[in-house]
C-alpha positions as CSV (number, residue, x, y, z in Angstrom):
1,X,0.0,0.0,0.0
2,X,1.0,3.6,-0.7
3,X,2.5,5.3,2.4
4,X,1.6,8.5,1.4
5,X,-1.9,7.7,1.4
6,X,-1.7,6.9,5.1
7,X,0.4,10.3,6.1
8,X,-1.4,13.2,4.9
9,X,1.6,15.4,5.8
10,X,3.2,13.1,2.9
11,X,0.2,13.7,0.5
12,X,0.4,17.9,1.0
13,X,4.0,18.1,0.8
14,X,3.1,16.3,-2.7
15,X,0.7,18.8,-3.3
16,X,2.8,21.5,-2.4
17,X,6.2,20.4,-4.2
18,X,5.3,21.1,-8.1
19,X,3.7,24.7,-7.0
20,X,6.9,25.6,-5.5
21,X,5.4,27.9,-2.8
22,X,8.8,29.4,-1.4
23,X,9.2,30.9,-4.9
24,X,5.9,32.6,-4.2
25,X,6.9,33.9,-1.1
26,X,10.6,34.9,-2.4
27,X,8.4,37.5,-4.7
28,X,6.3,38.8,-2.2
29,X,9.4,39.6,0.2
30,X,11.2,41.2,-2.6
31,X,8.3,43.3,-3.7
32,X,7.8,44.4,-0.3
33,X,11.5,45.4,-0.4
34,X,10.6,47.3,-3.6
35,X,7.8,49.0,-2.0
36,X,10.0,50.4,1.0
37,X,12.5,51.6,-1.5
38,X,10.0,53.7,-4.1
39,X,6.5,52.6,-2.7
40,X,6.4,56.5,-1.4
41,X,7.1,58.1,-4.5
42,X,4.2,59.6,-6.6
43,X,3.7,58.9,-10.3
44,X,1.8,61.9,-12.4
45,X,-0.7,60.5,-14.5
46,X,-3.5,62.5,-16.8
47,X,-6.9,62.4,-16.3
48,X,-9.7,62.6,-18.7
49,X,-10.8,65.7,-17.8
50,X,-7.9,69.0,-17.5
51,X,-5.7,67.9,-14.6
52,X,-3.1,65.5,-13.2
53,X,-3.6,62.7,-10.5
54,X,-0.5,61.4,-8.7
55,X,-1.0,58.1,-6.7
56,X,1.9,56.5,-4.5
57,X,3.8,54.2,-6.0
58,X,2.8,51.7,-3.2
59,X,-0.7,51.4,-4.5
60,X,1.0,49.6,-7.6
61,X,2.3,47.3,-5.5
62,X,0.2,46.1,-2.9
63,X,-1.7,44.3,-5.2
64,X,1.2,41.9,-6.4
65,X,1.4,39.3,-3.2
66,X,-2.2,39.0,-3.2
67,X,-1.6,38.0,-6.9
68,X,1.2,35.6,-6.5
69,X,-0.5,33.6,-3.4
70,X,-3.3,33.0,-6.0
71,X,-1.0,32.0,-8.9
72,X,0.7,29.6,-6.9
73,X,-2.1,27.5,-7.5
74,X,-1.2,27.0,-11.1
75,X,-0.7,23.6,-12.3
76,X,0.0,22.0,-15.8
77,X,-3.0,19.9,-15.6
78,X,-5.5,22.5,-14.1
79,X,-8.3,21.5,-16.4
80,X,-8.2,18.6,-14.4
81,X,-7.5,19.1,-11.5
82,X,-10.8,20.8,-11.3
83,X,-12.9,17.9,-10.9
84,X,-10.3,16.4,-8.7
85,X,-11.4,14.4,-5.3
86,X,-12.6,16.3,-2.2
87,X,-9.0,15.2,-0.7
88,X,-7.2,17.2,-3.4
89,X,-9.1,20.4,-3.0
90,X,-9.0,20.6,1.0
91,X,-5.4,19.7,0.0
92,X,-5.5,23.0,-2.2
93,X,-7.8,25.3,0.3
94,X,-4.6,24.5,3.0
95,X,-2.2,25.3,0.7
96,X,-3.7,28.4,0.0
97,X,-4.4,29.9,3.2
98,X,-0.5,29.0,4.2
99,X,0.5,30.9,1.5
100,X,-1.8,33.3,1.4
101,X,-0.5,34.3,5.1
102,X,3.0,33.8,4.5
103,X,2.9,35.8,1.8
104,X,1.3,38.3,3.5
105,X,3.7,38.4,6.4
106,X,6.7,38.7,4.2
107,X,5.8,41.4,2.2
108,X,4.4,43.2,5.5
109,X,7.8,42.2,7.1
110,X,9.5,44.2,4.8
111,X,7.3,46.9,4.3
112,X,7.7,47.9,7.1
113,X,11.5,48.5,6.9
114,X,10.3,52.2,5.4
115,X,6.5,52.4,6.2
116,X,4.8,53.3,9.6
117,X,2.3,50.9,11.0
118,X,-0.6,52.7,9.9
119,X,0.4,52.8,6.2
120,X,1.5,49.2,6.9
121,X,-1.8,48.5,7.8
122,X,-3.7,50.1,5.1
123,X,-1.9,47.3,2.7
124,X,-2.6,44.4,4.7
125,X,-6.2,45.8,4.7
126,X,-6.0,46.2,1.0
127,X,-4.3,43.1,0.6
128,X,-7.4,40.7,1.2
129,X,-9.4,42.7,-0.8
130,X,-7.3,42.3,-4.1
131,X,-7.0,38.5,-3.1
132,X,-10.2,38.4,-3.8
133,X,-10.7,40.1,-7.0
134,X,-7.3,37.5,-7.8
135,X,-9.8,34.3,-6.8
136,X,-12.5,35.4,-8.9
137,X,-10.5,35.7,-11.7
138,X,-8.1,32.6,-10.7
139,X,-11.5,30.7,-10.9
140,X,-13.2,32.4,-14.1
141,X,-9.7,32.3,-16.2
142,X,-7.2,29.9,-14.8
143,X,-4.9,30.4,-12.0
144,X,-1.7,31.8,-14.5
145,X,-3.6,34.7,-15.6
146,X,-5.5,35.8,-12.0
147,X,-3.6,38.7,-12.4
148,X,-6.3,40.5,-15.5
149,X,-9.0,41.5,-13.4
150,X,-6.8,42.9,-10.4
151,X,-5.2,45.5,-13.1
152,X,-8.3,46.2,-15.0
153,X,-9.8,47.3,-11.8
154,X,-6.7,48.8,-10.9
155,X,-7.0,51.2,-13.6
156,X,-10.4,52.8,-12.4
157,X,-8.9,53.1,-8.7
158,X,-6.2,55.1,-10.0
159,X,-7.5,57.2,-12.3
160,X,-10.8,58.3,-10.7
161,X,-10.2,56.8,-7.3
162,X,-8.9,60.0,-6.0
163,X,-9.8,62.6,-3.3
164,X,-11.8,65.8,-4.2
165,X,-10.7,69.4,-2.5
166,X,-12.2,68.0,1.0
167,X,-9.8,64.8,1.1
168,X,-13.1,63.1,0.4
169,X,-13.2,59.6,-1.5
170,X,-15.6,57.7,-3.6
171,X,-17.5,55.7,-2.1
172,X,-16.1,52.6,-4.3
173,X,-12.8,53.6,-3.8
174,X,-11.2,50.7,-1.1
175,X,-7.6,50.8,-1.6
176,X,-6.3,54.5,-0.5
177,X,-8.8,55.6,2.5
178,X,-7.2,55.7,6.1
179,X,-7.3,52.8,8.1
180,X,-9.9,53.9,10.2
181,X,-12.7,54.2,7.8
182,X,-15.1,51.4,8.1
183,X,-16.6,52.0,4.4
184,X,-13.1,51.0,2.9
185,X,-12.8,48.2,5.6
186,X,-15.9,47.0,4.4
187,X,-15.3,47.0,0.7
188,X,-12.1,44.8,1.5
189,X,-13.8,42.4,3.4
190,X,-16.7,42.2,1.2
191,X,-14.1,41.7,-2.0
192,X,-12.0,38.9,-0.1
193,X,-15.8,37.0,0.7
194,X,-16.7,37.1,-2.5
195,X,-13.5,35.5,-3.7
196,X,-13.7,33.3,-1.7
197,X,-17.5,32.5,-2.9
198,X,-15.9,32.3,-6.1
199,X,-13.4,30.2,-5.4
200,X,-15.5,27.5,-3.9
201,X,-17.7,27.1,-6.9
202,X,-16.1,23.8,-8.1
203,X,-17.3,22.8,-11.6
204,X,-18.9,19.5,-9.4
205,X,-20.7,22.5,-7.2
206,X,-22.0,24.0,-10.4
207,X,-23.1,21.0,-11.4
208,X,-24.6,19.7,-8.2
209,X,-26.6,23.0,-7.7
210,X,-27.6,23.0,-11.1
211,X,-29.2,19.8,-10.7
212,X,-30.8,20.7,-7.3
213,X,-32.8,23.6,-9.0
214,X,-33.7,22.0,-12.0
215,X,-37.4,21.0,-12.7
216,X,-37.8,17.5,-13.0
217,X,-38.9,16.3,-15.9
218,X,-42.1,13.5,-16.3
219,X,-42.5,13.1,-20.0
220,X,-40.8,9.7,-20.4
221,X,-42.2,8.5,-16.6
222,X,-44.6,6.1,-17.8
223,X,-47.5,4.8,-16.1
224,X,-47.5,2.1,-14.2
């Protein structure tokens, strides 16, 4: 008999091995070390209407571990791996919440080399809510590519994400408002649930709820 089968330590470290999670991590550290470097600088960018916009470099960034926990889940054979056994994907929901936290903590860890907390905080908020947006696409595209919808909403929050003469945000805007504003705190939470709702729609869930709601059909019952 297998051993591994018997030693579910065995059986993740399997899982794990062709996904090479350190690599995953090794780029969230290094873009956190990018971050502290240039994260503060602003970048001049022209709006639609007369007028500049300068966002913080670090708004760039903050996005990019949330991205690479996600596409550590890429595999060669993801097409199958989607109708996998219910041992492989609680194999694969492990796997990402370990990386999804380590990554986390290492681009934190060296963020915070140039950051104060409070700033350092703001991007862990923001950091859950682009891991969403990164599962929903991870699930509608394929893991390798999670990164399209994270930049095309990017784009919106950068361009007309920005304060009027008040200091006064949009109210869709979730990635630049201090930490202490529960609307923004919200919109991240909200984003990182739905994700995760996302995430957890296996092709076999589709399937099984598709059957649930579907009307039964009696035209070739026949009578007894």
């Amino acid at each position: 008999m297998n051993a591994t089968a018997n030693n579910p330590w065995a059986a993740f470290l399997r899982f794990a091995g062709p996904r090479r999670p350190f690599v995953a991590l090794g780029i969230a550290f290094a873009l956190g070390l990018i971050t502290s470097a240039i994260g503060g600088h602003l970048i001049p960018m022209p709006l639609l209407s007369p007028g500049t916009t300068a966002p913080p470099m670090w708004r760039f960034f903050v996005l990019g571990p949330a991205v690479v926990s996600v596409t550590a889940l890429y595999s060669p054979i993801e097409s199958l791996e989607q109708v996998a056994s219910s041992t492989f994907h609680a194999q694969q929901k492990i796997f990402l919440v370990l990386v999804t936290f380590s990554s986390c903590a290492c681009f934190v860890a060296s963020v915070s080399l140039a950051f104060p907390s409070a700033m350092t905080a703001i991007m862990i908020r923001d950091f859950f809510g682009w891991l969403g947006i990164a599962l929903a696409a991870g699930r509608m595209f394929g893991w390798r590519v999670c990164w399209i919808l994270p930049v095309l909403v990017l784009v919106p929050m950068l361009y007309w994400g920005t304060a009027d003469i008040d200091g006064n945000f949009p109210w869709w805007e979730f990635t630049a408002r201090p930490i202490e504003d529960i609307g923004a705190a919200a919109g991240n939470v909200a984003l990182c649930l739905l994700g995760t709702l996302i995430y957890s729609l296996t092709p076999w869930r589709i399937s099984s709820a598709r059957r649930l709601f579907k009307k039964p059909d009696f035209r070739n019952v026949q009578d007894t």
